[in-house]
Structures are given as C-alpha cells and as structure tokens.
N, C-alpha and C positions, 0 to 999 in steps of 0.2 A: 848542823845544816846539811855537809856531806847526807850525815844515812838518810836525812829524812827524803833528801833528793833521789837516792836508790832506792827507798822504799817505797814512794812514788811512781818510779819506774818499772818498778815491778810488778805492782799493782796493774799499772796499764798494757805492762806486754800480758801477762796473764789472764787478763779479764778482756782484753779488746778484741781477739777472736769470736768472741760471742755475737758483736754484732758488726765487726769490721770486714774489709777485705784487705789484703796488704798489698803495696803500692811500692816500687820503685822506681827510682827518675835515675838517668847517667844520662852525664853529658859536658859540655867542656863549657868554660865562659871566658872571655877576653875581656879584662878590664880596660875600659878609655880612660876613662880618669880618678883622678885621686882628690882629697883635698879634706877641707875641717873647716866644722862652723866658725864663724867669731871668735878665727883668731887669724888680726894683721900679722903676726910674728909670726908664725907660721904656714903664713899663705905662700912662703916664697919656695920654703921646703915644700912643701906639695906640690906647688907650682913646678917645680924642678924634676918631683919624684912622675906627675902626671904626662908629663911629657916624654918621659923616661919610657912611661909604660907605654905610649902610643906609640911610641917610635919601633919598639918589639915585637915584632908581629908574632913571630913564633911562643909568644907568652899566652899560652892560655892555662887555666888552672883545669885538668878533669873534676869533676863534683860527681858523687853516689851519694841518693839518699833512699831511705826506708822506713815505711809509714805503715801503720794501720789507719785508717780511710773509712770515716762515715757520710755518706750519702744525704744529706738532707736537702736535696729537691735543687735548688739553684747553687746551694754552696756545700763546697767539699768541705770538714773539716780530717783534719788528719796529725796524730800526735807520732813522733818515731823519732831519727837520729841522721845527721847531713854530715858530710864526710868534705872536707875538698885535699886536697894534693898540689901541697907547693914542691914537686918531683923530689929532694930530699928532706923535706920536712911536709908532714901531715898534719890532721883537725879532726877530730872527731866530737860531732857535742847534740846534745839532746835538741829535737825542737820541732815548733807548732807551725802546723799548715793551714789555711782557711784559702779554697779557691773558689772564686766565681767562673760561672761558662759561661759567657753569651757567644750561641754557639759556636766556630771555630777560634773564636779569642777569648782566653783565660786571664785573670788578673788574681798573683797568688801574693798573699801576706804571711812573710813570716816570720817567726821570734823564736830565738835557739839562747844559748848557752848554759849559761851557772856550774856546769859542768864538762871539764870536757878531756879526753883520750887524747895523747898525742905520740909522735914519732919524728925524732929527728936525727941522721946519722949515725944508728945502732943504740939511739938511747930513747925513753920514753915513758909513759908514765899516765895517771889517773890525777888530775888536779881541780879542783872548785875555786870558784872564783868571782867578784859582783863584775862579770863581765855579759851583758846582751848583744845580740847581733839580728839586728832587726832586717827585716829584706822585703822588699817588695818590686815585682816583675810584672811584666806584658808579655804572654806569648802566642803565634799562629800556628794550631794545631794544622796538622797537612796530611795529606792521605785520607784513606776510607774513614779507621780509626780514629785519627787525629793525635797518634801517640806518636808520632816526631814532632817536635816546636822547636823556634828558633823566635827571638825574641828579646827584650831587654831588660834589665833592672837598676834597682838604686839599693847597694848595699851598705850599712852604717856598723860604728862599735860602738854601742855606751857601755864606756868606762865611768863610775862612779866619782874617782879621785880623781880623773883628767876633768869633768866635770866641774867638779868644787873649785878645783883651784886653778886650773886655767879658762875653765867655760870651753873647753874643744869637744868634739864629738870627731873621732876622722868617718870618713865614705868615700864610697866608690861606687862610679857608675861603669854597666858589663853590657857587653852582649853576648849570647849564647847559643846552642842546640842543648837538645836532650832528648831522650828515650823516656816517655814516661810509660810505665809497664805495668801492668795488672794480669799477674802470673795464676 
C-alpha cells in the first residue's frame, strides 16, 4: 500500500506541471472547539479538552500547504501536501483541494492523509496509516488580490478502528488567517 501511495505521488508531482500552477497557502488557525460524534462517554473528555482550548488564547497552530492547482472555471481543484506545527511536534501528510469562488468568499473541501511525515522532539519519521482528515472551511478573501483570508472551518479524523468499535470520529472547529500565494 506504502509504495503504491509514493508511486502515486510521484506520478503527480511529475506530470502536474504540465497543466498546473503551484499554490501555496500559510497561515495560522485557533481551534474553538473539540469534540466526537456519538460518543456520551466521551463527550465529557472533549468537553473538558474544548474548553481547555478556548480558554488559550495564544494557541494557534501555524499551517503551510503546497499544491499543484487546476483551474476549471468556478472550482479550484488542487492535489499537494499540508503541513501544520503543534511548536514541538509536527504533521506532514498528502492531500486534496476542491475550491469554489463566489467572488470574494471561497468554500474549500479537503481530504488529506494515508500517509504521513512527522517530527517530534529530535525524532521522526515516514509512517501510513487508515487514517483521513477531512476539512472543510469558509473564507473572506481581502485586498485587490484576495490572497489574504481570514475565515473558518470544521476539521475531522477518521480513524477506521475508532470507528468500528466505539462509532467516535473526534473534530474540531478553527478560525484562521492565511496567505494563499501563487508564485
């Protein structure tokens, strides 16, 4: 599964110049809340952890991501790699963009994992995994451009095994800024 997923990815950084343009977004996100479907047993722990994070104000995560970006008329799609920074431990993992514009508000969907780079306190590594990180955001693009946005989202994990046997999914809801850039 590993190689087929590298060799997939390589397929695409190698061939997506042909009709792409590449796209980077940075920028920082504050999570408001935390929490998991359909599960009373651990609504109390969320409950605990979501208030935790509201109360932090200086908690925001920085995010860099990097895309190849096709153009098709009202919707962006764009295939590359999202990056976020919990300050001593990192994320790096593969994944899919699809943006709609209507004009200065964008509405982007995204589906990342099965793969992912990490870093945490001098150590780190290349690991797969049946883990998805689904996202989807609102944002108001500002300026001439519209490459600054500030905006919100709903971030989710499905985990397979969390799934089967207890029915939990955890999410998070965030607000942000970003820089989204086309170099």
């Amino acid at each position: 599964m590993r190689k087929a997923i590298l060799a997939l990815l390589a397929i695409l950084v190698l061939a997506s110049p042909l009709a792409a343009q590449l796209r980077v977004d940075v920028g920082i996100e504050k999570p408001l809340s935390l929490g998991a479907t359909n599960s009373e047993e651990a609504e109390d722990d969320f409950d605990d952890a979501s208030e935790f994070v509201r109360e932090q104000l200086w908690l925001f995560f920085p995010t860099v991501s990097a895309y190849y970006e096709w153009d098709l008329a009202v919707v962006k799609l764009a295939a590359g790699v999202r990056a976020y920074s919990f300050i001593v431990v990192g994320a790096l993992w593969p994944n899919l963009l699809a943006e709609l514009n209507f004009g200065p508000l964008y509405v982007d969907a995204q589906l990342g994992g099965l793969l992912f780079g990490y870093y945490a306190l001098n150590t780190g590594g290349l690991d797969a995994g049946k883990v998805l990180i689904p996202d989807i955001s609102v944002w108001l693009g500002l300026g001439k451009t519209r490459s600054f946005r500030i905006g919100a989202g709903f971030m989710g994990l499905y985990i397979p095994v969390l799934v089967e046997e207890a029915d939990i999914i955890p999410y998070m809801g965030y607000i942000g800024a970003k820089f989204s850039l086309k170099p």
